[in-house]
C-alpha positions, 0 to 999 in steps of 0.5 A: 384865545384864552378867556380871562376871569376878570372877577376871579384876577381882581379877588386873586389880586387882593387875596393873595396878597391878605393870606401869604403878606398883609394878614400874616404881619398882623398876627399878634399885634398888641394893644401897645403897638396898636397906640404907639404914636411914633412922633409928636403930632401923630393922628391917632384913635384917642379918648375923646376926652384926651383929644385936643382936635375941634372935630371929633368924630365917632360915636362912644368914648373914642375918636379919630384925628383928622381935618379938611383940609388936611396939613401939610405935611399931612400928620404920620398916623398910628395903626389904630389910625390905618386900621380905623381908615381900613375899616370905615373908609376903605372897607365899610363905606364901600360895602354898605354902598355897594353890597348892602351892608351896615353904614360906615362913615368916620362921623357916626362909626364906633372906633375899635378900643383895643387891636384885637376887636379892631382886627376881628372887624377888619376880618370881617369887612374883609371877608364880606368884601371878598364876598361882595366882589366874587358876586360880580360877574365880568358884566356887572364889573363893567357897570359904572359905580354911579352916586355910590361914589363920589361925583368924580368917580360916577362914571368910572367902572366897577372894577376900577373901584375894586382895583383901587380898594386892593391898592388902599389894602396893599398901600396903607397894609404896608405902612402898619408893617412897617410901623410895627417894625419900627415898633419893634425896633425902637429906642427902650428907655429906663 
């Protein structure tokens, strides 16, 4: 009977996928696709004081559209958006909760001005996420992610978490590629 490496699976999942797709289509992102809003009304990472939303979240100069609960349709989002989601509610939230990291929470978090310090902290969760995963062993993946996590999800197993942090990765990865295809593909006025 062969043994299956449940840790080593679940980071080849997500690993795989960041070096040979998610990680390559980031290279070279500039600031200008990083801010560019598709359409009218798209959520985005703004200057507080160009914001018209009543909430503004963040610390700084800079905050995040958003609101509970959220439109429907819900808003289309820029990459500054994905990438801040990536970084605050995917990645950092989960780090601090469960590997001890520093607090991340959309409320206090201090929004990326520019892609490529956006990108240099999302290599850098991503890194200490890996690093946090590869720590468990098939035991601790079982153990139940308790007040870590929302209510609803208390009882629910380490790895189902992990599982779920690839799909956020894998899911809101693909939207930024295809914004920046779209980006690239676009309309040039003058």
């Amino acid at each position: 009977m062969t043994t299956v490496d449940l840790t080593h699976e679940l980071v080849e999942q997500i690993d795989w996928h960041w070096r040979t797709q998610l990680r390559p289509r980031l290279e070279g992102l500039t600031d200008d696709e990083y801010f560019w809003e598709p359409v009218a009304g798209t959520w985005h990472v703004r200057r507080k004081a160009n914001s018209t939303s009543e909430f503004q979240p963040g610390t700084g100069d800079w905050t995040i559209d958003w609101a509970w609960p959220e439109p429907v349709p819900a808003p289309v989002t820029t990459i500054a958006w994905r990438l801040s989601h990536l970084l605050v509610g995917v990645l950092g939230a989960r780090i601090a909760g469960h590997f001890g990291g520093e607090p991340h929470d959309y409320q206090t978090y201090r929004y990326p001005e520019t892609a490529a310090d956006a990108l240099a902290r999302l290599d850098d969760l991503y890194r200490q996420w890996l690093d946090g995963v590869n720590s468990w062993s098939a035991a601790d993946l079982a153990v139940p992610v308790g007040d870590r996590e929302p209510a609803a999800y208390a009882d629910q197993p380490r790895a189902t978490l992990v599982l779920h942090i690839n799909r956020e990765l894998i899911h809101h990865g693909a939207e930024i590629a295809l914004l920046r295809d779209l980006y690239a593909h676009r309309p040039l006025t003058g």
